[in-house]
BATI-856001 format. One record per residue: residue in three letters; x, y, z of N, C-alpha, C, CB in turn. Coordinates in steps of 0.2 Angstrom, whole numbers, plus 5000, padded with zeros to 4 digits. Glycine has a CB too. Layout:
ALAXYZXYZXYZXYZ/...
This chain:
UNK560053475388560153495381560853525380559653545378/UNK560953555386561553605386562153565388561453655392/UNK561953505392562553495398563153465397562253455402/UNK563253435388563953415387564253465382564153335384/UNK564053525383564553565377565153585380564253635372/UNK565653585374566353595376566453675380566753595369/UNK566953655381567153735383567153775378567853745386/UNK567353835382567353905379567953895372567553975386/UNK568553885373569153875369568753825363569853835373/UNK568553765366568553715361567853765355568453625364/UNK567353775357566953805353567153825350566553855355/UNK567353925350567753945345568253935343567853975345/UNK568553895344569253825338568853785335569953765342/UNK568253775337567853725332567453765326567253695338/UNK567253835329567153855324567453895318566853885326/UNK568153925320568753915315568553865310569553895320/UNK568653815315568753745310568153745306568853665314/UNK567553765306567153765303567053805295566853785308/UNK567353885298567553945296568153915287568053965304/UNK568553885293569053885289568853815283569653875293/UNK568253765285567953715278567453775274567353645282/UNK567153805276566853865271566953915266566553895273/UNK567853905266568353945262568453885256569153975267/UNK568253825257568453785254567753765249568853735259/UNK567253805250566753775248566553845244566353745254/UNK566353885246566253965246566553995239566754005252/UNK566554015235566654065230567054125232565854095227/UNK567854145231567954185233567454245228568654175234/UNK567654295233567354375228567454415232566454395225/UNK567454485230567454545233566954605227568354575233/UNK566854645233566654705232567354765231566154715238/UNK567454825229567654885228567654915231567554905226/UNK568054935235567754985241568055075239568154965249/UNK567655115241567755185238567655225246567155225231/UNK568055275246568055325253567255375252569055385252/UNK567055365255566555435255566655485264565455395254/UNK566155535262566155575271565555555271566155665273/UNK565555525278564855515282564755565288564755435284/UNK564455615289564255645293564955685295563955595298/UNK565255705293566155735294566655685292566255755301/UNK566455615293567055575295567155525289566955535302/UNK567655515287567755495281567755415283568555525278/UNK567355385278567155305279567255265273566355295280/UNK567555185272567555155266567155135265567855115265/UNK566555105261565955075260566055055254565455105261/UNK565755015252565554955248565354985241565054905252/UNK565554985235565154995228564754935227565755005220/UNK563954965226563654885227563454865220563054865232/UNK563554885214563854855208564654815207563754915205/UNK564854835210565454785209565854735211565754815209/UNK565454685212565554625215565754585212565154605219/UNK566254555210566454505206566854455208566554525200/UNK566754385207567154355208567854335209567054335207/UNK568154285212569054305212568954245213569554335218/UNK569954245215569854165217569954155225570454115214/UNK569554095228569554115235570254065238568754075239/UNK570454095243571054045248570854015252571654075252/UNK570853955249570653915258571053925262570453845259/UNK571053895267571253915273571253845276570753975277/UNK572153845279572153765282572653775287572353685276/UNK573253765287573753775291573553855295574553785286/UNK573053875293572953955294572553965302572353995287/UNK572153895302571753895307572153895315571353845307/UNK572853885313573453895321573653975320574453845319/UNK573754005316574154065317573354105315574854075312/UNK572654095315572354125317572254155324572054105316/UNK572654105327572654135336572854205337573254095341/UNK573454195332573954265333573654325331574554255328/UNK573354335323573154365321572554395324573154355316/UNK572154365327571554365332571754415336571454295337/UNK572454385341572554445345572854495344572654435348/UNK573154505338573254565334572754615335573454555327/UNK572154565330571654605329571154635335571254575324/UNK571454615338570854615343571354655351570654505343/UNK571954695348572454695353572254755358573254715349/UNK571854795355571654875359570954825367571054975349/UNK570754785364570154765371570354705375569354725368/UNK571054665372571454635376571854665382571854595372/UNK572254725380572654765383572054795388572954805378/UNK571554835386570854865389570754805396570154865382/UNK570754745394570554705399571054675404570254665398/UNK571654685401572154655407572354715412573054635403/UNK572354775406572354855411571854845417572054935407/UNK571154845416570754845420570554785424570454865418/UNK570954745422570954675429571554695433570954585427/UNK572154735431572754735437572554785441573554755434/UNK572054835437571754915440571354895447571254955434/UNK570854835446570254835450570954785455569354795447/UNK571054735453571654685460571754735463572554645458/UNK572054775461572254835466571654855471572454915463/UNK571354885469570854915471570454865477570354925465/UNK570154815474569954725479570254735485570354645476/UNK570954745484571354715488571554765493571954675485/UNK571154845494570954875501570254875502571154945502/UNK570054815501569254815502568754865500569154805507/UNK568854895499568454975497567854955496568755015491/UNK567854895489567254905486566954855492567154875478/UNK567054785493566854765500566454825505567554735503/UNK566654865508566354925510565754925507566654975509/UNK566054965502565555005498564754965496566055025492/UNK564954905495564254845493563954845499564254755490/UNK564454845507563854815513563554915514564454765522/UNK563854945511563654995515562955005510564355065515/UNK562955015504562454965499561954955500562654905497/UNK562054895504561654855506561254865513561954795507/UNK561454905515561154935523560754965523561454975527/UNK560955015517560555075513559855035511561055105505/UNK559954975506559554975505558954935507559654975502/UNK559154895514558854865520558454925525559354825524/UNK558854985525558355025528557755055523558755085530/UNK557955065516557255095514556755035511557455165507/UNK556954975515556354935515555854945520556554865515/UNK556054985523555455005529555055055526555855025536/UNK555155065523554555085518553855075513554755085514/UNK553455065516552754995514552854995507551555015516/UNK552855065503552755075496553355035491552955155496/UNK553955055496554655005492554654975493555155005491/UNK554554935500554654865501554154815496554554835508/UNK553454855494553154795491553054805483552354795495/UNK553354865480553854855475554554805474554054905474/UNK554854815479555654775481556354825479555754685475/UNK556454845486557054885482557554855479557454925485/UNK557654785479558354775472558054765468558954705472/UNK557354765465557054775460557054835455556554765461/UNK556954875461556954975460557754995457556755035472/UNK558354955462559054955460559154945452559354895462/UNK558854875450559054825444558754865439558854745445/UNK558154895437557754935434558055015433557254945437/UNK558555055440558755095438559355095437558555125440/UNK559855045436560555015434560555025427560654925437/UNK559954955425559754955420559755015414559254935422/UNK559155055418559155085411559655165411558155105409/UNK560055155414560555205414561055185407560955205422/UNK561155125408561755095404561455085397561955025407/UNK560555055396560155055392560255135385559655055397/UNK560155205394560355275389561055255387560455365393/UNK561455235389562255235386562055235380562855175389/UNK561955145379561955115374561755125367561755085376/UNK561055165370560455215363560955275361559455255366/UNK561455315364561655385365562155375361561855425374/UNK562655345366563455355362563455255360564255385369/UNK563255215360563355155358563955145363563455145351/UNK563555125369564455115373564155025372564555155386/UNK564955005373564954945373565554925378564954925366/UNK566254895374566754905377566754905384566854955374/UNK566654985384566555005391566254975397566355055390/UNK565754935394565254885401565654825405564454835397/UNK566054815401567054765403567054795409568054795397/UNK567254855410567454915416566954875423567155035413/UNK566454885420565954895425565654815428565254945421/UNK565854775426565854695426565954675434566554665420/UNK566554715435566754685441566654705446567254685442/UNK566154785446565954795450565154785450566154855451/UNK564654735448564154755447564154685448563854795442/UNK564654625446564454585448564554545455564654565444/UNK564954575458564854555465564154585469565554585470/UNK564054645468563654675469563054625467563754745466/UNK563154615462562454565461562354495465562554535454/UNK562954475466562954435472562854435477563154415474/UNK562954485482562854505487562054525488563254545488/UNK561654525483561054545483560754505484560854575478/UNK561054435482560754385483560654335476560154395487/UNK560854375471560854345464561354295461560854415461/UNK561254325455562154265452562454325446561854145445/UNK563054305443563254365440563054365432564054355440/UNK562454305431562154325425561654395425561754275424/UNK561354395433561154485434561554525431561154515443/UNK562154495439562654575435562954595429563254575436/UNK562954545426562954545418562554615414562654465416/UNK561754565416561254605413561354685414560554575417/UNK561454695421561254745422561654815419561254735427/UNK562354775417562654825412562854815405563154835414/UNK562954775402563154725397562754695393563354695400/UNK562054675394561254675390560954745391560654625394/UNK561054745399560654845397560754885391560954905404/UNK561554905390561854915386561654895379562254915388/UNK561554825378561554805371560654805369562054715371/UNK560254815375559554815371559554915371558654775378/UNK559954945374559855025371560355025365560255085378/UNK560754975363561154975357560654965350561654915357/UNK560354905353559654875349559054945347559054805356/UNK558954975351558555015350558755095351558154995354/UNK559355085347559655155347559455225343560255135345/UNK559255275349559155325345559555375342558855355348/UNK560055385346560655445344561355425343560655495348/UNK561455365342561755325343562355345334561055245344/UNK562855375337563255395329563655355325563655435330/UNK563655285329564155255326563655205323564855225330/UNK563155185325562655135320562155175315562155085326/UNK561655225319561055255315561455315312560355275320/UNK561855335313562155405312562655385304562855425320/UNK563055325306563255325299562755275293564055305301/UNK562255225296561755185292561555245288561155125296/UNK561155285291560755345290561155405284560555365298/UNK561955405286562155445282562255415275562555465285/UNK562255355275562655295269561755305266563055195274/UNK561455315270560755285264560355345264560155195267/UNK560755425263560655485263559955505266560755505256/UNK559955495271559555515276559655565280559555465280/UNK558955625282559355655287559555635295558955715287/UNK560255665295560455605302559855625309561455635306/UNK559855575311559255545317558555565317559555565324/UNK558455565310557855565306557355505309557955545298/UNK556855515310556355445313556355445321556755355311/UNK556655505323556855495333556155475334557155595339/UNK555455485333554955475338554855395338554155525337/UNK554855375331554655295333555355265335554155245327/UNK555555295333556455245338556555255345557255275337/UNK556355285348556155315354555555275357556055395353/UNK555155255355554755195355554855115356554455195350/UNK555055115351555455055351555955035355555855065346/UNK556255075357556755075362556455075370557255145362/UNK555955115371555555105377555355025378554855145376/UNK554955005371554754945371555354885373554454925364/UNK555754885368556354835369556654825378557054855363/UNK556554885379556654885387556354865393556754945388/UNK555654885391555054865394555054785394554354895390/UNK555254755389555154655389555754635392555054615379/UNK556554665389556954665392557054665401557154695389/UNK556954725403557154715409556654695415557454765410/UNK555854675411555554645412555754565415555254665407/UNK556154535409556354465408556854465412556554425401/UNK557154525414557854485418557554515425558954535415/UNK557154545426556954535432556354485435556654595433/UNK556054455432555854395433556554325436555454375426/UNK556854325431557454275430557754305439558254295422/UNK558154375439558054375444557654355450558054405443/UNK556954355451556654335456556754275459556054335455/UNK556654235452556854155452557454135457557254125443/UNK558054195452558554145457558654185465559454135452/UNK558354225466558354255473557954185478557854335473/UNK557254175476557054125479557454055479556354115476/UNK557554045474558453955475558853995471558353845468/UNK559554005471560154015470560153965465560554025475/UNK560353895469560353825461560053805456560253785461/UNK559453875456559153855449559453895443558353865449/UNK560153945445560453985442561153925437560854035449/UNK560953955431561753885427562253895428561853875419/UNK562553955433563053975434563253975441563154035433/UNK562853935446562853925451563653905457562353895450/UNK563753845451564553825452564953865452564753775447/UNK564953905446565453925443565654025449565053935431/UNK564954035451564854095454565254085462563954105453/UNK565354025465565653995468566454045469565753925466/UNK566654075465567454115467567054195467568254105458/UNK566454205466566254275468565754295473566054295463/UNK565554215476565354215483565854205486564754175486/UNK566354185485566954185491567354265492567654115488/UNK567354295488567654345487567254415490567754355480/UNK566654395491566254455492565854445500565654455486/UNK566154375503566054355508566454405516566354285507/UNK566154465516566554505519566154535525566654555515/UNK566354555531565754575536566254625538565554515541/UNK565854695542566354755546566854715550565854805554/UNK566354665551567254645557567854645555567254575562/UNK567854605547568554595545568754665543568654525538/UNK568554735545568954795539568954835546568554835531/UNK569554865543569754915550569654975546570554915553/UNK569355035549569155105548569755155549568655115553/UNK569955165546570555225545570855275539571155185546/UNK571255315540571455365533572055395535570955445533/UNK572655345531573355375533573555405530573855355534/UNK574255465532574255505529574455545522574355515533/UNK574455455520574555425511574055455508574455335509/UNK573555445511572855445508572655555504572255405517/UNK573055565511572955645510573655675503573055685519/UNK573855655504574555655501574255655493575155595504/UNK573955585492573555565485573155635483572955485486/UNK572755615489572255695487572555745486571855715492/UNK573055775489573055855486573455845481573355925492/UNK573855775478574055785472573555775467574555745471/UNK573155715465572455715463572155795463572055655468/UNK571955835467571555885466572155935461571355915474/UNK572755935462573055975459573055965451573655975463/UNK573355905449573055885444572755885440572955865445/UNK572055885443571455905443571155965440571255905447/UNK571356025447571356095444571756125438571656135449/UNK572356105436572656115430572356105425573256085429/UNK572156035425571556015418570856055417571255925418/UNK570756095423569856125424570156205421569356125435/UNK570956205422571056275417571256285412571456325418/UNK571656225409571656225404571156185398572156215404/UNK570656165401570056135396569456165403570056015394/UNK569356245401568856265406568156235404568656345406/UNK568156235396567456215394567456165391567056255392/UNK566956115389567056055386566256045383567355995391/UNK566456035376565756025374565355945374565756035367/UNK564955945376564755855377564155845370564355835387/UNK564355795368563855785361563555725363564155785353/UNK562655725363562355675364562155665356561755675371/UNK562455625351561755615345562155685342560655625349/UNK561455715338561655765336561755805338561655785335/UNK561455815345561555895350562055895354560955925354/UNK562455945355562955975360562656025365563456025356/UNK563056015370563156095374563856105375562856095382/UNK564056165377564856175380564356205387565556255375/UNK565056155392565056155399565756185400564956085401/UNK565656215407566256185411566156135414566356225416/UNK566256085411566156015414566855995417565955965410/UNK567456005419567955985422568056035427568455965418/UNK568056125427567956155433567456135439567756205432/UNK566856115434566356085441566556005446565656075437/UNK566755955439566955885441567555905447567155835433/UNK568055955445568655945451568355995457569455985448/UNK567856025457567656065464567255975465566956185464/UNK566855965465566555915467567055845469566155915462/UNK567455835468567855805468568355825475568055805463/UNK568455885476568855925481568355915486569055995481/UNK567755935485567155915492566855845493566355975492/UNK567055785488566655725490567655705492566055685482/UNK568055715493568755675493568755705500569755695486/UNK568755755503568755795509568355745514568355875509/UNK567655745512567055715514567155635518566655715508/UNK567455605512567655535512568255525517567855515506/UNK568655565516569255555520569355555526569755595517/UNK568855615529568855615537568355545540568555695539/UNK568155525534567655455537568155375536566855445530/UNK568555365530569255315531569255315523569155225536/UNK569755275524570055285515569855235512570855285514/UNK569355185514569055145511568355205506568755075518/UNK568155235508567755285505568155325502567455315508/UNK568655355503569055415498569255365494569655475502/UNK569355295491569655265486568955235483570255205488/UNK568255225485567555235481567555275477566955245486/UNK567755365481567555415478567855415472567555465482/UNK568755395473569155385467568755345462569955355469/UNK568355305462568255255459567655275455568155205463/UNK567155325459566555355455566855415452565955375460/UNK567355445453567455515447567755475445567755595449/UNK568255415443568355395435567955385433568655345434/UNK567355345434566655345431566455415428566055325436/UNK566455445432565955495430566755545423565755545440/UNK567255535425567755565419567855515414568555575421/UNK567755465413567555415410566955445405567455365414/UNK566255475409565755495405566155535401565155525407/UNK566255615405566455675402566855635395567055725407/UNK567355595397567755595391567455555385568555575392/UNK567255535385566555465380566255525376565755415387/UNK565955585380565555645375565655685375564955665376/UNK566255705378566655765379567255785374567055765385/UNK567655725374568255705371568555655368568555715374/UNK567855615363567555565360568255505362567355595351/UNK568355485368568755455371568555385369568655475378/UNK568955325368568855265365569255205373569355265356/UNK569355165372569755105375570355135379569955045369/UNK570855155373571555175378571355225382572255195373/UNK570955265382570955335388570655305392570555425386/UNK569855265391569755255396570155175402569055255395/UNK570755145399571055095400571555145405571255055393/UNK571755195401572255245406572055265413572355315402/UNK571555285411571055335417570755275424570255365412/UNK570655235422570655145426571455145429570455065420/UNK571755125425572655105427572755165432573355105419/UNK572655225432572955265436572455285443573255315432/UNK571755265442571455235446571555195451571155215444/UNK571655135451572255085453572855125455572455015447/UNK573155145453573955185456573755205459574555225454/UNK573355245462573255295464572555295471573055325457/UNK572355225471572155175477572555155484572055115474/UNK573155115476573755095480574255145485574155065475/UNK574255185480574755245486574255265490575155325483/UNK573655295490573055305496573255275502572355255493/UNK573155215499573055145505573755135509572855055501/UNK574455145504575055175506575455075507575055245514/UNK575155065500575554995499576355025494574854915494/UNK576955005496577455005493577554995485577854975496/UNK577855035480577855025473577854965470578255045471/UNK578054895478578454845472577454795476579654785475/UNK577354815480576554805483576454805477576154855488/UNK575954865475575754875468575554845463575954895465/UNK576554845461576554815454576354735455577354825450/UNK576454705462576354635462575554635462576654595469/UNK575154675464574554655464574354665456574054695469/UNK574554715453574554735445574554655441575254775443/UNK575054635444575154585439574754535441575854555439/UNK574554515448574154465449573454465446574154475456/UNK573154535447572654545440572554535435572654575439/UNK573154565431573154545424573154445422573854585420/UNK573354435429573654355425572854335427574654295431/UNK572654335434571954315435571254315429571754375440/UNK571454395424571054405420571254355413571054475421/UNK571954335411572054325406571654285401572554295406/UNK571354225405570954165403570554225397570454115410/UNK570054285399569454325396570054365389568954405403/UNK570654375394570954405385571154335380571854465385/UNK571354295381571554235378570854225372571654175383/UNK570554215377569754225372569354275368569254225376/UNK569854315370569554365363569854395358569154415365/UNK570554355360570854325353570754275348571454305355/UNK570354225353570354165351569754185345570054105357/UNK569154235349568854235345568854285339568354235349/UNK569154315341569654365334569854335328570254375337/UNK570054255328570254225324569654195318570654195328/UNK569054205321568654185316568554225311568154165318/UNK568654305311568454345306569054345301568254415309/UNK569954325306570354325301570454255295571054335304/UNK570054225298570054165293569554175288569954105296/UNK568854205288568354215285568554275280567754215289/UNK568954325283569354385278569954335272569854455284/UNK570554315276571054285273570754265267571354245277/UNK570054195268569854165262569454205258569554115264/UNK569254255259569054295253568054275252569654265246/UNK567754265256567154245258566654285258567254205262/UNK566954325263566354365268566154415261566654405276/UNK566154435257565854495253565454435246566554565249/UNK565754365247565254325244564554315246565454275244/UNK564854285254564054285257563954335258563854245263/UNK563954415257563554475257563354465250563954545258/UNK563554475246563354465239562754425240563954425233/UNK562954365241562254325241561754335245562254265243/UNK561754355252561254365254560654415252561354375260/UNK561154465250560654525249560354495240561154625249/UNK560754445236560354455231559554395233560754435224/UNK559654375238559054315239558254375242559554245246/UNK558354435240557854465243557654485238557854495247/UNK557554455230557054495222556654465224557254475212/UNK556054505222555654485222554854475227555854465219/UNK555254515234554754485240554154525242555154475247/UNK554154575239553854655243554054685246553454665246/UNK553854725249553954785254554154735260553254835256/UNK553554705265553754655269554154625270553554635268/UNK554254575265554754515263555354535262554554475256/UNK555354575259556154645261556354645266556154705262/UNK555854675268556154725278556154635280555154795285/UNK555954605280556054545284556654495283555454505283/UNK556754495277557554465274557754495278557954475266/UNK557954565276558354625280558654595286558054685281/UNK558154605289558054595296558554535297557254575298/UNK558454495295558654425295559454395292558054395292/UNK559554435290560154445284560554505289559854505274/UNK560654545292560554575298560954525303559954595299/UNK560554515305560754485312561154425310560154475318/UNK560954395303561654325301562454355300561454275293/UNK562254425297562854455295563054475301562754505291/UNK562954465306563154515314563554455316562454535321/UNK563554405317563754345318564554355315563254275315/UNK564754365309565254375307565754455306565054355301/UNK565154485308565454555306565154585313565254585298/UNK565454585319564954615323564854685325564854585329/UNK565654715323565654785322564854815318566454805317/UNK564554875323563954885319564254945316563254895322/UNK564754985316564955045312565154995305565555105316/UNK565654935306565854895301565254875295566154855304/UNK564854845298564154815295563854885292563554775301/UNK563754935295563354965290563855015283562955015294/UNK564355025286564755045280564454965275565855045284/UNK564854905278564554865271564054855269564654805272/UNK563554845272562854815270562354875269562554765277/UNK562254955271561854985268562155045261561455015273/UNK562555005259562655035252562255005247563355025249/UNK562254915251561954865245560954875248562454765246/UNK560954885253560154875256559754935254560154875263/UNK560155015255559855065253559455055249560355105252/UNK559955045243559555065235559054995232560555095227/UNK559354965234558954895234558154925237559354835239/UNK558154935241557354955246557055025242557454995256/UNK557355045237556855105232556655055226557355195227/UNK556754985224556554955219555954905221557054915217/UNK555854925227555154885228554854945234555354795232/UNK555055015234554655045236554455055244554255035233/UNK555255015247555355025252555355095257555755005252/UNK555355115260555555175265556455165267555055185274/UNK556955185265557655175268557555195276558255225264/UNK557055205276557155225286557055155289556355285291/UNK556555125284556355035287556955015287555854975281/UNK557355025283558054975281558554985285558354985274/UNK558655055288559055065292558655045300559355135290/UNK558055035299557854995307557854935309557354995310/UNK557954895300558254835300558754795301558154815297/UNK559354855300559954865301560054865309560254925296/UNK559854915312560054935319559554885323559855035321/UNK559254855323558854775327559254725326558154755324/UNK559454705320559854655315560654655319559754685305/UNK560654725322561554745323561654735329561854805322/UNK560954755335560954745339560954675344560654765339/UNK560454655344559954595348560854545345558754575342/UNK560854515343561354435342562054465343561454385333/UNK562354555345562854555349563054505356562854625351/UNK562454505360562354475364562554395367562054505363/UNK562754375358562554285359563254285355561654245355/UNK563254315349563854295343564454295346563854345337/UNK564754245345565654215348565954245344566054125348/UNK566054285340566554315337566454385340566454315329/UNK565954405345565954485348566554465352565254505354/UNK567154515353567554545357567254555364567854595353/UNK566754605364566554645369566154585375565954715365/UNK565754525369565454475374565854425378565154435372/UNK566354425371566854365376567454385381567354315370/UNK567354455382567754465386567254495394568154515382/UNK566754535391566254525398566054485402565754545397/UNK566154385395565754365402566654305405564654305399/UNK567254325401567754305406567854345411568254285404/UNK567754415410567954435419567254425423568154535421/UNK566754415419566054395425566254285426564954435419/UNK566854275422566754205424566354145424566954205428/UNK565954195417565454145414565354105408565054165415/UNK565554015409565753995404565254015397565853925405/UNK565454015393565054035386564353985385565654015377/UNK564453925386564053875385563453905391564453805386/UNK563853895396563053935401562753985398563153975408/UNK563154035395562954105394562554075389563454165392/UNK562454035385562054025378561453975381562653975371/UNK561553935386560853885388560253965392561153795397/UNK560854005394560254065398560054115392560654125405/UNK560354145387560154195383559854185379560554215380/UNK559954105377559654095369558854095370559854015365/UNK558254095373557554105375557554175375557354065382/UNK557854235377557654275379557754305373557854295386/UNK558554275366558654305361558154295357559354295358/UNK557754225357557254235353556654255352557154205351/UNK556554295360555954335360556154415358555654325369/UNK556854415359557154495358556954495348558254505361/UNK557154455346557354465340556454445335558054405338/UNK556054405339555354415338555054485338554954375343/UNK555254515343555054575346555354625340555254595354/UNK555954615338556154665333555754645328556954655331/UNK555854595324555354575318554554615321555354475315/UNK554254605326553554645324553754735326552854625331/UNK554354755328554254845327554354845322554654895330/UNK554654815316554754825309554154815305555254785307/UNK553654785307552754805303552754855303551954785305/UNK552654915308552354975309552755015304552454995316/UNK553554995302553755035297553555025290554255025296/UNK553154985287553054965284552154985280553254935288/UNK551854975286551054975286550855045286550654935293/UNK551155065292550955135294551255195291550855135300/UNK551055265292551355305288551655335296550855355281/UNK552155335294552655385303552955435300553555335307/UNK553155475304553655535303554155505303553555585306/UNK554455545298555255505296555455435292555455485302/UNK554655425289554655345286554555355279554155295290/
């Protein structure tokens, strides 16, 4: 079924071209947009009385210089990903992470000698607790973006397991998007839907919190089966070919790495520690906000003493481990700053790039070393930014022509008259077609529950139903829709053509999105708190 679709390029230029016949057909119109505060933060949303017709621009010569605008629009996750493909080259290329998977791997061959774990499976026990780490991310702070970072380390790792890099994928990148799907405290989807349709914020936590269990429970259920599969044949993987340049790369044994710590490596460190200390006195304490709740930490006094005793630790062992450790406290400052210092793309793009430098002098390769491996990176990675430009270019042609608040207009009026049910279920559905175009979920709900809210008190809806039809609807087809930035860029550094990624996803999207439509009866039928 799958086996003659185009490439990745020609797809989305096909769909442009599609895009760009529906401007020609389409009714232009707009809606009004007015500034309100949502939750502190000042949002545009939609007057959903005021939609009226215009005239629409089609769009013809437009579908070339869509390219452009694409990557305009799309310029803060291009940049994000060339940063962090010149960051990791670097990195690759002292083998560190090489290490660090066999060392990994030894670990986890010894605690198969375990009757209990072996006959559970510890890359099972792994893939489950990989999983629902990134899962919390996802429900907490709606990470996304950020699973790009983690691509290239999780997908060799996944190979070396014996898997393919649709695992790796899963394990951070779906994990993430079913804790999106099922987001509890989640500020930028349920935080602002919830504020837009005057709700108290994260109102409904016990059955969302359910929900979220569930979607996880089938989820990583399914990618651990798939898993099994391809552990027992590798060729029954659709990426099998293509996974070919990440078993070659990950093809590493002790013999080919030499064990050492020059005196580069120390040099890095006590400037890194110093560094360090300065920021732990001047930001002693930092508040971290999960959702609604806060604490103030010293969370950077503690992160740099920890850091001084795991860099010490590592270093007297070889510097292939003191540039791991570099590698796990950007992670771990990467958290801090995500809930700490509501950090976005460029800080954590920074905080990677000087990762990478900061490898490189370790390892004590020369400046113009470096910048060659820098660039080797980014150019390696280009094909995944090219692509999410490309796909960038479908929302400026569907905006340019003046369309997209038509087909919002339409969809939400095609729901008079259905009941409570037939509501929540349009919704639902209206939702996840709307996600396909608009896949920003802080964007979508600014648009869509100005008009959904008040619509669900004329048939005696619960607005909590609507915003769970909103946050399922926003969720679950991130995962598949070509106009996602965040997809098309994850699966070019995992180097997986789109067309595979759609013959493997699309079974598991329609059990995900079944599974959504039945958590939404209970909103419905039953009386919840918060409903």
């Amino acid at each position: 079924m799958f086996k003659n679709i185009p490439h990745t390029y020609v797809i989305i230029f096909s769909i442009i071209l599609l895009s760009a016949m529906l401007t020609w057909i389409i009714p232009g119109g707009v809606y009004e947009r007015q500034k309100i505060e949502v939750n502190g933060v000042e949002r545009t949303v939609i007057d959903k009385d005021s939609f009226h017709h215009v005239d629409n621009e089609p769009q013809t010569w437009q579908v070339f210089s869509a390219f452009f605008k694409g990557f305009t629009r799309q310029a803060g996750i291009i940049v994000f990903i060339l940063m962090i493909g010149g960051a990791f080259w670097i990195v690759n290329s002292t083998k560190a992470i090489d290490i660090g998977i066999l060392s990994f791997l030894e670990t986890a061959k010894r605690l198969e000698k375990n009757k209990l774990l072996r006959r559970i499976g510890v890359n099972n026990i792994i893939i489950v607790l990989v999983m629902l780490v990134f899962s919390v991310f996802g429900a907490v702070f709606g990470m996304s973006e950020e699973t790009i970072a983690f691509i290239i380390i999780l997908v060799p790792l996944s190979i070396s397991m014996g898997y393919d890099s649709i695992v790796g994928v899963c394990m951070s990148f779906v994990a993430a998007g079913l804790g999106f799907a099922g987001a509890v405290l989640n500020p930028f989807t349920i935080g602002i839907a919830q504020g837009i349709a005057d709700l108290p914020l994260f109102s409904g936590f016990g059955y969302r919190l359910f929900s979220w269990f569930v979607i996880n429970l089938i989820g990583i259920a399914w990618v651990l089966i798939y898993a099994r599969k391809i552990k027992k044949n590798p060729k029954l993987s659709p990426v099998y070919e293509t996974d070919s340049y990440w078993r070659k790369h990950v093809e590493v044994t002790d013999q080919e790495l030499k064990y050492h710590t020059p005196k580069s490596a120390w040099v890095v460190f006590l400037l890194t520690t110093t560094a360090l200390v300065i920021f732990a006195f001047i930001y002693p304490v930092t508040t971290m906000s999960i959702g609604h709740a806060s604490q103030t930490l010293p969370m950077l006094p503690i992160t740099a003493f920890l850091f001084i005793l795991a860099g010490v630790l590592s270093l007297r062992k070889s510097i292939h481990f003191f540039i791991l450790t570099l590698l796990m406290f950007t992670i771990i400052y990467l958290i801090v700053g995500v809930m700490g210092y509501s950090w976005y793309i460029e800080e954590i793009a920074s905080l990677f790039l000087a990762m990478g430098l900061l490898s490189g002098a370790a390892i004590g390769y020369s400046a113009n070393r470096v910048t060659r491996l820098f660039i080797e990176g980014a150019g390696d990675i280009l094909s995944a930014a090219m692509v999410v430009g490309l796909a960038g270019g479908i929302l400026v042609i569907l905006e340019d022509g003046r369309i997209i608040d038509t087909i919002l207009n339409s969809v939400a009026g095609s729901m008079e008259g259905m009941g409570k049910f037939g509501t929540v279920s349009v919704m639902y559905a209206i939702q996840n077609l709307i996600n396909v175009i608009i896949p920003s979920g802080s964007a979508k709900a600014a648009l869509t529950m100005p008009v959904m809210a008040p619509f669900s008190d004329l048939v005696n809806l619960s607005r909590q139903a609507t915003v769970m039809a909103f946050q399922f609807g926003d969720g679950f087809t991130n995962m598949i829709t070509p106009t996602s930035g965040v997809l098309i860029g994850v699966l070019g550094v995992a180097r997986i053509p789109y067309d595979r990624w759609v013959k493997w996803i699309w079974p598991f999207m329609l059990v995900l999105i079944l599974l959504g439509w039945l958590l939404l009866i209970p909103t419905v039928t039953l009386s919840l708190s918060g409903f």
